[in-house]
PQR file with spaces between the fields and no chain letter, atoms N, CA, C, O and H, PARSE charges and radii, in Angstrom:
ATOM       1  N    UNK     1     177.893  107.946  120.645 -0.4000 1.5000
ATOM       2  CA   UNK     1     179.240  108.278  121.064 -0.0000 2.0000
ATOM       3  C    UNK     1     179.273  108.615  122.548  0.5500 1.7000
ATOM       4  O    UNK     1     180.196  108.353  123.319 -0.5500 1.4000
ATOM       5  N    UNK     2     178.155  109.223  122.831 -0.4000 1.5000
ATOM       6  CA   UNK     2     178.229  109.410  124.637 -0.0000 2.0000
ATOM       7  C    UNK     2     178.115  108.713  125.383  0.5500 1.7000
ATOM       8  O    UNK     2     178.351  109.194  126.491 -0.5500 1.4000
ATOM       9  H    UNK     2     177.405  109.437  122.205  0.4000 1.0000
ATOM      10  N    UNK     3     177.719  107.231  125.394 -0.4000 1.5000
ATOM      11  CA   UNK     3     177.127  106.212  125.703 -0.0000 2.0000
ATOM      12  C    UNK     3     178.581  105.667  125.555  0.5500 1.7000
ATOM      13  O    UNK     3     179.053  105.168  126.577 -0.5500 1.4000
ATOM      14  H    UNK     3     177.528  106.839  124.494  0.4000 1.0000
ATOM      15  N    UNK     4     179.337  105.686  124.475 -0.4000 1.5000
ATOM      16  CA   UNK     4     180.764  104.412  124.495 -0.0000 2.0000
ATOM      17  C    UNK     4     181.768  105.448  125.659  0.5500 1.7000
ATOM      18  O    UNK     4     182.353  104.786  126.516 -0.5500 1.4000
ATOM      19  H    UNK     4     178.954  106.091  123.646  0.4000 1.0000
ATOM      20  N    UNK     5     181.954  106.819  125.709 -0.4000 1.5000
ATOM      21  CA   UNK     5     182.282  107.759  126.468 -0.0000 2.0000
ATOM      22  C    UNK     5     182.074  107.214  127.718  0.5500 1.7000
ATOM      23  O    UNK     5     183.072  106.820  128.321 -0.5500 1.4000
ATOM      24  H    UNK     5     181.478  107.357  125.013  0.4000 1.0000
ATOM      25  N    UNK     6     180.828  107.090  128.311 -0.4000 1.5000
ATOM      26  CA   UNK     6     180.181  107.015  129.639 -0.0000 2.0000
ATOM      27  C    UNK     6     180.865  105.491  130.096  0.5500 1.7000
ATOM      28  O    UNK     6     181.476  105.378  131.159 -0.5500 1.4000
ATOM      29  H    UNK     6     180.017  107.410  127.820  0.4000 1.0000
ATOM      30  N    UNK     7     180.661  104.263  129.077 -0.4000 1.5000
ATOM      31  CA   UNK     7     180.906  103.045  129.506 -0.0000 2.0000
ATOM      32  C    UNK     7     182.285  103.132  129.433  0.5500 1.7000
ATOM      33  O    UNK     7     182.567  102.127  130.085 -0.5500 1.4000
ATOM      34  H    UNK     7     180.165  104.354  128.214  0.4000 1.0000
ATOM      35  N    UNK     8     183.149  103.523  129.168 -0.4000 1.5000
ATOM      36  CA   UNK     8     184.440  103.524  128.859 -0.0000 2.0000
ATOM      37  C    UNK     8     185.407  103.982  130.252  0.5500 1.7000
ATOM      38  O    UNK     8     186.428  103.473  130.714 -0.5500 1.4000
ATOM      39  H    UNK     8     182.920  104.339  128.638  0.4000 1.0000
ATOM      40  N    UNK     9     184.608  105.148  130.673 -0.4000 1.5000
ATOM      41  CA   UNK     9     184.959  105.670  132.540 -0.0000 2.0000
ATOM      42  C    UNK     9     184.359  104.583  132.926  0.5500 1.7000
ATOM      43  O    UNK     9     185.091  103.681  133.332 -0.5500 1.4000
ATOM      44  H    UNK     9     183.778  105.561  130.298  0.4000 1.0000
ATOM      45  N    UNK    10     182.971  104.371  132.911 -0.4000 1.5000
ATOM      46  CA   UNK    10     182.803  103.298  133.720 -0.0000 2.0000
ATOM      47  C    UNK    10     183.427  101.899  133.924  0.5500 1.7000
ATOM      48  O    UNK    10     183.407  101.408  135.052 -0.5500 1.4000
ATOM      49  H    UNK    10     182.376  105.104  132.581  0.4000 1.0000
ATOM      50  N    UNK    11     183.960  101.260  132.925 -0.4000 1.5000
ATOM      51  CA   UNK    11     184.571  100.413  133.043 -0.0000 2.0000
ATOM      52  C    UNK    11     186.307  100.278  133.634  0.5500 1.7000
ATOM      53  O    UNK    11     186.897   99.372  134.223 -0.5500 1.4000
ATOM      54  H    UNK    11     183.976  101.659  132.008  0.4000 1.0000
ATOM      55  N    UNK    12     186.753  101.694  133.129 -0.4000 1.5000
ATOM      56  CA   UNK    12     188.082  101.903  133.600 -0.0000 2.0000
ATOM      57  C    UNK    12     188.044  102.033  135.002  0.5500 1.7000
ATOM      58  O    UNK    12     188.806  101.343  135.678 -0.5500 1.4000
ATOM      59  H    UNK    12     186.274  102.429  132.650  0.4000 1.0000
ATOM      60  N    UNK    13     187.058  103.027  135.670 -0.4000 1.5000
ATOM      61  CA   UNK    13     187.021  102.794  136.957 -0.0000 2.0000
ATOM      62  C    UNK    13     186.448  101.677  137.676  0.5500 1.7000
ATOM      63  O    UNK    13     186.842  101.478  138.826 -0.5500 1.4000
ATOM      64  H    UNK    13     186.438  103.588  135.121  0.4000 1.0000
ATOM      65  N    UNK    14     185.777  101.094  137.283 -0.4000 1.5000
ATOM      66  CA   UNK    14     185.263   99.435  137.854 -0.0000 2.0000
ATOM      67  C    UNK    14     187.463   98.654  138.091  0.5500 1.7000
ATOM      68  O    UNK    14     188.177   98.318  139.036 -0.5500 1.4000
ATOM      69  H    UNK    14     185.458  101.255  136.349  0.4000 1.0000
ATOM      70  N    UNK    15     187.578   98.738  136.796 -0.4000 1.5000
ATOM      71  CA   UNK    15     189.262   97.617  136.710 -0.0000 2.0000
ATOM      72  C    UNK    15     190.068   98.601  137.436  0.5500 1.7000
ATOM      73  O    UNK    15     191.129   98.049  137.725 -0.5500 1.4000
ATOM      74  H    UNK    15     186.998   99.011  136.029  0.4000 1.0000
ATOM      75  N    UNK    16     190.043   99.990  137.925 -0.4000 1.5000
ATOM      76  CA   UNK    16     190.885  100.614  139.224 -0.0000 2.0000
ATOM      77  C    UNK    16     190.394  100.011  140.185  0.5500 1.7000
ATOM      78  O    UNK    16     191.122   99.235  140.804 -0.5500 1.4000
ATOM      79  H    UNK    16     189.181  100.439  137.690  0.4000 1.0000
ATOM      80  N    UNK    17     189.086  100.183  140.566 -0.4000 1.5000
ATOM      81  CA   UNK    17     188.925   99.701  142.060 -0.0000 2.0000
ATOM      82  C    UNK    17     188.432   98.418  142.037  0.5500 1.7000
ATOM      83  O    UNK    17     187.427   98.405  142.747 -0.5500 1.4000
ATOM      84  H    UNK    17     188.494  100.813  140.063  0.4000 1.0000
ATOM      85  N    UNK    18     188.637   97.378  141.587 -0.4000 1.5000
ATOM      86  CA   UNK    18     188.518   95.894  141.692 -0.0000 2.0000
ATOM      87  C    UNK    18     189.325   95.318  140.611  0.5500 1.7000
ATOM      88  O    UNK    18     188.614   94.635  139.873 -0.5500 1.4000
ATOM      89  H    UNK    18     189.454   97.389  141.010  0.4000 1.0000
ATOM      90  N    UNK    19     190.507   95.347  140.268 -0.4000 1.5000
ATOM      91  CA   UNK    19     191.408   95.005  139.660 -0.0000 2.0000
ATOM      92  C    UNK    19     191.618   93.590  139.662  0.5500 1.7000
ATOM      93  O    UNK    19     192.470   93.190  138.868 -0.5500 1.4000
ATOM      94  H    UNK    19     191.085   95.902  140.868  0.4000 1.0000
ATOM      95  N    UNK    20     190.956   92.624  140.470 -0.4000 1.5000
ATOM      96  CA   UNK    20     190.967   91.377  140.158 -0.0000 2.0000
ATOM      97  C    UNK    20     189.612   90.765  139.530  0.5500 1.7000
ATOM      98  O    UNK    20     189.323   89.569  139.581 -0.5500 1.4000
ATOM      99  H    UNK    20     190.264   92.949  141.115  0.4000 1.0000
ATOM     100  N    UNK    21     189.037   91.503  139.090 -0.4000 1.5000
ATOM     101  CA   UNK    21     187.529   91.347  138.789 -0.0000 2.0000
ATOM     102  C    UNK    21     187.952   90.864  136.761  0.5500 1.7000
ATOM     103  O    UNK    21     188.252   91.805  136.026 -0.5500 1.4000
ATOM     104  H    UNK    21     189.272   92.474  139.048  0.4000 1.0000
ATOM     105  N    UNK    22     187.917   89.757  136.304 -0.4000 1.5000
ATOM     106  CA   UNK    22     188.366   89.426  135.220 -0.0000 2.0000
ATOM     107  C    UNK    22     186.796   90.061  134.456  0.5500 1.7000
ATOM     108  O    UNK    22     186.914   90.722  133.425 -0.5500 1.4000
ATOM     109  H    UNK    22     187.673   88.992  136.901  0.4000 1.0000
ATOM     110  N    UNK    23     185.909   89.901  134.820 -0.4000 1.5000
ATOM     111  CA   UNK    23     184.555   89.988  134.119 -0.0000 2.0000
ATOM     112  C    UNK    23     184.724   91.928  133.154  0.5500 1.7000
ATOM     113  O    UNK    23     184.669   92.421  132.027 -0.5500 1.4000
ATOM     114  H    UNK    23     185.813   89.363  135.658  0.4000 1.0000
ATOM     115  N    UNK    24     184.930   92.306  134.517 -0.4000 1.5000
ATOM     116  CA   UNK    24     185.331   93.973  133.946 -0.0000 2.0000
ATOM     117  C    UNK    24     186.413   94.092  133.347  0.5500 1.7000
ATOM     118  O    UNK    24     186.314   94.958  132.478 -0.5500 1.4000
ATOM     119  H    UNK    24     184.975   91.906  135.433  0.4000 1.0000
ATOM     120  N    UNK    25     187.512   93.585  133.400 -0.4000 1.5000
ATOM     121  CA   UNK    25     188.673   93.776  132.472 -0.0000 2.0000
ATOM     122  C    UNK    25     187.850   93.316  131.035  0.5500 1.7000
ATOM     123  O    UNK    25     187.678   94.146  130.143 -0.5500 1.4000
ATOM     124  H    UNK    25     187.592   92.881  134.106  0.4000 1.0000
ATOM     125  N    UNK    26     187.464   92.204  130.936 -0.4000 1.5000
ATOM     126  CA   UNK    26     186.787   91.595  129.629 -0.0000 2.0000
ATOM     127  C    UNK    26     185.894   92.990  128.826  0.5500 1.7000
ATOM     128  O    UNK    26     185.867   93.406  127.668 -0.5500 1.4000
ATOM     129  H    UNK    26     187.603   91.529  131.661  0.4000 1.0000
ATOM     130  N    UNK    27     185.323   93.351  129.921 -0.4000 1.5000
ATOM     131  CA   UNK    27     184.024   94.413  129.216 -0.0000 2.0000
ATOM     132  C    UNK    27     184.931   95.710  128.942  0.5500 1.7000
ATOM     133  O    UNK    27     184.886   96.274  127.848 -0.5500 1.4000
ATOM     134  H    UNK    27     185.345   93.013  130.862  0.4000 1.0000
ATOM     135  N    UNK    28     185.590   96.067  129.775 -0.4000 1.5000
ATOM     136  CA   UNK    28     186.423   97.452  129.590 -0.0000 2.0000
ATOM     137  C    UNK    28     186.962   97.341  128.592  0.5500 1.7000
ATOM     138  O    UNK    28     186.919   98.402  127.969 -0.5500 1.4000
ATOM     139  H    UNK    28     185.627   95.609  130.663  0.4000 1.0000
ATOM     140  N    UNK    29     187.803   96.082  127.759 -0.4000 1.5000
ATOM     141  CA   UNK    29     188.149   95.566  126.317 -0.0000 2.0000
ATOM     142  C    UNK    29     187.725   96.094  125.157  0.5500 1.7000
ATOM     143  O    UNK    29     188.204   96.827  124.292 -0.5500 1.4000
ATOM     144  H    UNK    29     187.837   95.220  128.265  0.4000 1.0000
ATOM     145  N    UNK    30     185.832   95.061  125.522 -0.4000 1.5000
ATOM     146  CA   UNK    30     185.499   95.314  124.359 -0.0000 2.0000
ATOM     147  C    UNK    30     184.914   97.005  124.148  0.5500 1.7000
ATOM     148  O    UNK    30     184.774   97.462  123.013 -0.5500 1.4000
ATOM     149  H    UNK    30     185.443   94.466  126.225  0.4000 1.0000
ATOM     150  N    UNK    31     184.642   97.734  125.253 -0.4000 1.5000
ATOM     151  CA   UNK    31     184.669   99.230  124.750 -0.0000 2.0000
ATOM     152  C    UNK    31     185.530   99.365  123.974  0.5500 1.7000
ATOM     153  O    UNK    31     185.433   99.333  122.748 -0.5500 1.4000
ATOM     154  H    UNK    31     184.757   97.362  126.175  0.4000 1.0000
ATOM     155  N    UNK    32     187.055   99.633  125.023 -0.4000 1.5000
ATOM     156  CA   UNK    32     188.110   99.980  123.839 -0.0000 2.0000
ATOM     157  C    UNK    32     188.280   99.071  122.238  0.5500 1.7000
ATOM     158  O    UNK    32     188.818   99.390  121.177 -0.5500 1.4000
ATOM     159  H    UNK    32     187.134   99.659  126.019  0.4000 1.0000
ATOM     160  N    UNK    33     187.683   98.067  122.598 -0.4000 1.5000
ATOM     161  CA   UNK    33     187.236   97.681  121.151 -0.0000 2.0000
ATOM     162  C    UNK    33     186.629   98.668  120.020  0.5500 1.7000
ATOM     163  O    UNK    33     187.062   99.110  118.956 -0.5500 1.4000
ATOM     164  H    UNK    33     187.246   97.808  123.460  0.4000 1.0000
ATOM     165  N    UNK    34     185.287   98.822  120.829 -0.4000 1.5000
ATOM     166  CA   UNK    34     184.581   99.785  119.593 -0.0000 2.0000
ATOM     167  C    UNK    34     184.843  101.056  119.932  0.5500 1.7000
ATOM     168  O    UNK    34     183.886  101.788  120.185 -0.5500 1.4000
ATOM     169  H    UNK    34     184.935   98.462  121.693  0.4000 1.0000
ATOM     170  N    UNK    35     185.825  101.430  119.985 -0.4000 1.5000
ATOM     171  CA   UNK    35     186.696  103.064  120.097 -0.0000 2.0000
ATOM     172  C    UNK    35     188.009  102.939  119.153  0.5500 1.7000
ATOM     173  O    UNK    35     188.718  103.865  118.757 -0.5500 1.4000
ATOM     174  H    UNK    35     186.602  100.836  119.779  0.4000 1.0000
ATOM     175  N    UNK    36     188.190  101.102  118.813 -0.4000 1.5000
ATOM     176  CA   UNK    36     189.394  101.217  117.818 -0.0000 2.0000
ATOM     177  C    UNK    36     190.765  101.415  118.567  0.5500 1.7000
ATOM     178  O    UNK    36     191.770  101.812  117.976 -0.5500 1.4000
ATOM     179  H    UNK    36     187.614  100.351  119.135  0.4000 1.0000
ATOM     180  N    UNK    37     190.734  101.104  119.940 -0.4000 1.5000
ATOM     181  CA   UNK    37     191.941  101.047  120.893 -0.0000 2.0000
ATOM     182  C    UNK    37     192.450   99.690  120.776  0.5500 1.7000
ATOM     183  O    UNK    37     192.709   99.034  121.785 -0.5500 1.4000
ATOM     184  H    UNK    37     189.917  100.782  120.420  0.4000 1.0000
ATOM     185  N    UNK    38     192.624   99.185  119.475 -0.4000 1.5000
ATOM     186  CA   UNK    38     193.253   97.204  119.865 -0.0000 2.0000
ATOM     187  C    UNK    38     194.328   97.375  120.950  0.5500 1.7000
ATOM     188  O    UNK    38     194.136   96.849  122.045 -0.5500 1.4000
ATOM     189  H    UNK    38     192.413   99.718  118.655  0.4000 1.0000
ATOM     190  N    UNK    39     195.728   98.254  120.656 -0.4000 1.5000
ATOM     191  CA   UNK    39     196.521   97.950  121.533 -0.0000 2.0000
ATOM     192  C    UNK    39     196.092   97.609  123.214  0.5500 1.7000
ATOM     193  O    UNK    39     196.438   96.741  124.015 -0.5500 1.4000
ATOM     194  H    UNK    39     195.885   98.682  119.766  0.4000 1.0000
ATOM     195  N    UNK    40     195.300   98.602  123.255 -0.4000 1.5000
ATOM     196  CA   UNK    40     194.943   98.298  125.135 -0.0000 2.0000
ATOM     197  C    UNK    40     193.833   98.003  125.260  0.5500 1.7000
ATOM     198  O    UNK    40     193.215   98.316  126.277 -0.5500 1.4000
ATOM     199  H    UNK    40     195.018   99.307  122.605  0.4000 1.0000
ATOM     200  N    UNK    41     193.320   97.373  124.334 -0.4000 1.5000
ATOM     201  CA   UNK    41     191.772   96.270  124.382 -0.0000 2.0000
ATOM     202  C    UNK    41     192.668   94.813  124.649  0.5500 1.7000
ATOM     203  O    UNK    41     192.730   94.036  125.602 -0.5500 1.4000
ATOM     204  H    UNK    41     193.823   97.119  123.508  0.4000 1.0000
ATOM     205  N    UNK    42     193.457   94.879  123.022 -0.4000 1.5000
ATOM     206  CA   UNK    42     194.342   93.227  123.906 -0.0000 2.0000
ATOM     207  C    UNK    42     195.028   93.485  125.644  0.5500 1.7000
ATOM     208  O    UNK    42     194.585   92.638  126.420 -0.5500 1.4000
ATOM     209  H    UNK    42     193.406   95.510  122.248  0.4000 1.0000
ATOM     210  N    UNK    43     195.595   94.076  126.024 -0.4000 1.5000
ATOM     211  CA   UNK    43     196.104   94.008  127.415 -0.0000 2.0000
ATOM     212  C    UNK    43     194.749   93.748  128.207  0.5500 1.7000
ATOM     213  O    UNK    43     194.438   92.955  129.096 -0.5500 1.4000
ATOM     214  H    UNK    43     195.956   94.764  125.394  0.4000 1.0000
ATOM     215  N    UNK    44     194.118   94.682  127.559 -0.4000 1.5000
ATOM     216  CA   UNK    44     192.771   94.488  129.051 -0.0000 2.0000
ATOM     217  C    UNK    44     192.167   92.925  128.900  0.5500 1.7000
ATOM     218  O    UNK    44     191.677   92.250  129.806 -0.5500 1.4000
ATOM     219  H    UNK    44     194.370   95.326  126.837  0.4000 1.0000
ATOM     220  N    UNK    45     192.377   92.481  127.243 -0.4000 1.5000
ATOM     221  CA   UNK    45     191.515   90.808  127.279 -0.0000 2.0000
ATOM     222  C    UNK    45     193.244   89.966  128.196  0.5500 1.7000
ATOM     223  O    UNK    45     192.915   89.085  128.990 -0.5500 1.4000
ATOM     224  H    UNK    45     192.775   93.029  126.507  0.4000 1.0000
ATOM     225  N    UNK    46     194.255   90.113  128.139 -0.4000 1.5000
ATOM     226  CA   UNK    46     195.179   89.639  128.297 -0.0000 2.0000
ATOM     227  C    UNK    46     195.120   89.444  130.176  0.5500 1.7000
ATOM     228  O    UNK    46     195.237   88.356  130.739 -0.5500 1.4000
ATOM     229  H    UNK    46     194.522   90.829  127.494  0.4000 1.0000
ATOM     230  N    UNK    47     194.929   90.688  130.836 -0.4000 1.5000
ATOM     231  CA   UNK    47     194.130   91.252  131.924 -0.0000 2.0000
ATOM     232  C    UNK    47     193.275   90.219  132.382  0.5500 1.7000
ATOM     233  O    UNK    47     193.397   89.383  133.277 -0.5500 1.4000
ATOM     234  H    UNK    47     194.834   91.572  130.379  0.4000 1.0000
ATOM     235  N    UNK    48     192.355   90.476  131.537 -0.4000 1.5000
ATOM     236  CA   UNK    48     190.964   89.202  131.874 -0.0000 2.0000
ATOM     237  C    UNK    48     191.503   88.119  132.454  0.5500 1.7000
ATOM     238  O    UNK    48     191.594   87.770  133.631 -0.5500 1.4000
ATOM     239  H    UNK    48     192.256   91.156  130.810  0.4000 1.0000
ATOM     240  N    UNK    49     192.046   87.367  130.848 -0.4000 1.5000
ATOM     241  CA   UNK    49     192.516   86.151  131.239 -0.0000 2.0000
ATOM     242  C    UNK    49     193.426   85.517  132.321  0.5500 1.7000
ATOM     243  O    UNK    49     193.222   84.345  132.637 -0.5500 1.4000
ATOM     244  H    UNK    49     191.972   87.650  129.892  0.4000 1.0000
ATOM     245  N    UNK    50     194.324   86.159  132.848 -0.4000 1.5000
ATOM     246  CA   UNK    50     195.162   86.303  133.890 -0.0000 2.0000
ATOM     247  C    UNK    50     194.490   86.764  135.589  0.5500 1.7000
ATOM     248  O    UNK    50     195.305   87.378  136.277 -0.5500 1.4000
ATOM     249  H    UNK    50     194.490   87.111  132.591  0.4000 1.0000
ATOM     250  N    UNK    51     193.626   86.599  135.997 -0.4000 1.5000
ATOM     251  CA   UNK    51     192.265   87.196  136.736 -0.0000 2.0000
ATOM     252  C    UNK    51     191.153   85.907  136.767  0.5500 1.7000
ATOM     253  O    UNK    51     189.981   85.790  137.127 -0.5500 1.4000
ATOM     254  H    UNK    51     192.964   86.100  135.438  0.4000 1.0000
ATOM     255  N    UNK    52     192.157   85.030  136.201 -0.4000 1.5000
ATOM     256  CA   UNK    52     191.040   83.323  136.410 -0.0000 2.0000
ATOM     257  C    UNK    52     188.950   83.442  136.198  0.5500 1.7000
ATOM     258  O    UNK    52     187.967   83.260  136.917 -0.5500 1.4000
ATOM     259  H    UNK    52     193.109   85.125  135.909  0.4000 1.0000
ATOM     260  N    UNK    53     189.154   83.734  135.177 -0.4000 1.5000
ATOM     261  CA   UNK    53     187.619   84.314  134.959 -0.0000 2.0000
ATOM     262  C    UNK    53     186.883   82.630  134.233  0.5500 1.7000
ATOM     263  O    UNK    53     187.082   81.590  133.606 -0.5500 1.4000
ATOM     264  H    UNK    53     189.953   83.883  134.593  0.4000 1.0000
ATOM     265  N    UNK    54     185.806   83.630  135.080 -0.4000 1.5000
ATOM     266  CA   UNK    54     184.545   82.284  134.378 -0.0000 2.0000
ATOM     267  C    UNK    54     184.761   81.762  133.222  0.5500 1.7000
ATOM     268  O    UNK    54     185.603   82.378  132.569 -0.5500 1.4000
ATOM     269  H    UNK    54     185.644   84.475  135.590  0.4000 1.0000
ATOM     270  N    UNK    55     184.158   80.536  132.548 -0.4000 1.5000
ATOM     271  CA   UNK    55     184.430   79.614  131.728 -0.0000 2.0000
ATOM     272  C    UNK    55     184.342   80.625  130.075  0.5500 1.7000
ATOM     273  O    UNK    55     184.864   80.712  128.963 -0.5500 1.4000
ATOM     274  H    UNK    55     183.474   80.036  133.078  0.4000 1.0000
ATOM     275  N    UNK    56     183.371   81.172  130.875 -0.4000 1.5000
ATOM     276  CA   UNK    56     182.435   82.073  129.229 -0.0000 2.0000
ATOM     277  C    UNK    56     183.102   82.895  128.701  0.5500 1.7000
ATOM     278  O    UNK    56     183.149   83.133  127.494 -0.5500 1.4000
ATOM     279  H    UNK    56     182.947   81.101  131.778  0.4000 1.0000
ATOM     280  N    UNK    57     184.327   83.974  130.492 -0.4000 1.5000
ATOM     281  CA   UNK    57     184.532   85.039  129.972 -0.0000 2.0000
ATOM     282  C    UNK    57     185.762   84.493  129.308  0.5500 1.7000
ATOM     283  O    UNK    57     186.056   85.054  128.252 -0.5500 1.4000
ATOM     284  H    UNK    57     184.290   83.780  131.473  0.4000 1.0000
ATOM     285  N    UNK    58     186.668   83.359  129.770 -0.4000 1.5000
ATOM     286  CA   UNK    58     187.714   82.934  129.010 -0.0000 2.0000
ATOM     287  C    UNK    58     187.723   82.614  127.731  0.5500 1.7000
ATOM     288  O    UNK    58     188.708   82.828  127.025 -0.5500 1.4000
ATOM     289  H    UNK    58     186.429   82.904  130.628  0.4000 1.0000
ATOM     290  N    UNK    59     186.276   81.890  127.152 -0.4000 1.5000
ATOM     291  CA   UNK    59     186.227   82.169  125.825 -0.0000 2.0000
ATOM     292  C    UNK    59     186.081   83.136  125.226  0.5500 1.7000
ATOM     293  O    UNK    59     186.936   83.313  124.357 -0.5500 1.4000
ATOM     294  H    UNK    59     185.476   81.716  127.726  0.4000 1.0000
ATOM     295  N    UNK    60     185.443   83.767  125.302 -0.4000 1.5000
ATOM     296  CA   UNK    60     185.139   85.354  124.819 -0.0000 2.0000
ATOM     297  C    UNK    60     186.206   86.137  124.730  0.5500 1.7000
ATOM     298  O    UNK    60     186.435   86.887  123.781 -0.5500 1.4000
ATOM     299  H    UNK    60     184.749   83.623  126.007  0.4000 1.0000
ATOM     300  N    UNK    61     187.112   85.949  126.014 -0.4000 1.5000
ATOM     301  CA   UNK    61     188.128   86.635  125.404 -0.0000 2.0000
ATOM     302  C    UNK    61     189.469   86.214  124.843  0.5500 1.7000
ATOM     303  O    UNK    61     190.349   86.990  124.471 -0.5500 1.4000
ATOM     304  H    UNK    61     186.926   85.339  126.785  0.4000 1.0000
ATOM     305  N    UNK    62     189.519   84.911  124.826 -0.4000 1.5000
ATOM     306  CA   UNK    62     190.271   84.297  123.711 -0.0000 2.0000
ATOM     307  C    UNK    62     189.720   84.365  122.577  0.5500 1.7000
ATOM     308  O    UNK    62     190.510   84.607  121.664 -0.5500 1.4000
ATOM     309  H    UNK    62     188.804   84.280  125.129  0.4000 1.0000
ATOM     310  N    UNK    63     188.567   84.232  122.268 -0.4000 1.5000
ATOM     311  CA   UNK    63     187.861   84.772  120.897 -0.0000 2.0000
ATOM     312  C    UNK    63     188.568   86.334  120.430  0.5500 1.7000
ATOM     313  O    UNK    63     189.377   86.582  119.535 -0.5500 1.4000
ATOM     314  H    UNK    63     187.925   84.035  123.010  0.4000 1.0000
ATOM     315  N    UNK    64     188.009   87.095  121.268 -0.4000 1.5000
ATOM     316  CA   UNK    64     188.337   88.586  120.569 -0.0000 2.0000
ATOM     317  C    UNK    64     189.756   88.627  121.009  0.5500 1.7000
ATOM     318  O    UNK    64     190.136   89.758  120.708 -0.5500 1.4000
ATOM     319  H    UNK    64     187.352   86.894  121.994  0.4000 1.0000
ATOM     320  N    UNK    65     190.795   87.942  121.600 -0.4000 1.5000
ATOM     321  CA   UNK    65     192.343   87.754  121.210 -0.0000 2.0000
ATOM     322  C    UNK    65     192.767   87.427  120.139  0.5500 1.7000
ATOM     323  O    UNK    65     193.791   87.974  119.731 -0.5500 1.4000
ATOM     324  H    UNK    65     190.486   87.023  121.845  0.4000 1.0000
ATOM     325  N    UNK    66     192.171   86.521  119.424 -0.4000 1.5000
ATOM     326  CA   UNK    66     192.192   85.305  118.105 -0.0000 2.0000
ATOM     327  C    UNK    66     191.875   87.105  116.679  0.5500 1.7000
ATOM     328  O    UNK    66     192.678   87.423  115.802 -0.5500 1.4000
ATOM     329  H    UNK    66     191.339   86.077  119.755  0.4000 1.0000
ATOM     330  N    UNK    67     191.006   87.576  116.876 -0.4000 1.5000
ATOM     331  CA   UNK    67     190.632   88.508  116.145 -0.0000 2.0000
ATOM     332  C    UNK    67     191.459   90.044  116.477  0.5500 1.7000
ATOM     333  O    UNK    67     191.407   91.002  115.705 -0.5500 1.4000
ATOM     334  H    UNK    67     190.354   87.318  117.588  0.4000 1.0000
ATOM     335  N    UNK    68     192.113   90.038  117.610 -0.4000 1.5000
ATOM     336  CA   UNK    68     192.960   90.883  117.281 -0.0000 2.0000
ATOM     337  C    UNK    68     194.665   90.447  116.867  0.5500 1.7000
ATOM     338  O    UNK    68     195.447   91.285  116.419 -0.5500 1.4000
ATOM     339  H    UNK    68     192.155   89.261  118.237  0.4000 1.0000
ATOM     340  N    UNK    69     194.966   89.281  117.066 -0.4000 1.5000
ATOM     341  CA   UNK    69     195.751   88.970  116.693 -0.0000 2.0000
ATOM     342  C    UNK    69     196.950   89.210  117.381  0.5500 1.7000
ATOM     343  O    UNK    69     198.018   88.811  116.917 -0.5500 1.4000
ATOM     344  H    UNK    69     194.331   88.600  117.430  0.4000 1.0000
């Protein structure tokens, strides 16, 4: 639990101060993923995608879009 805590600042502050960085919106996601935050895990994959991200991260996070529905 301290570890999803720790990555969870870390990632929120990575998408404050580089807000066009699609790779960290993607990862900041899937934290709020495994914290059970869907509502603002989808914005942050929604985020991603909108942030013209690498080939991989666009799948990935159309994948875990597809699964949150």
């Amino acid at each position: 639990m301290r570890f999803a805590r720790w990555a969870l600042q870390v990632f929120r502050g990575l998408t404050e101060t580089n807000p066009d960085n699609a790779t960290f919106h993607y990862h900041f996601a899937m934290v709020l993923l495994k914290r059970g935050d869907k509502a603002m895990a989808k914005t942050e994959l929604q985020n991603a995608l909108a942030k013209k991200p690498s080939d991989e991260v666009r799948h990935d996070a159309q994948t875990e879009l597809s699964k949150i529905g």
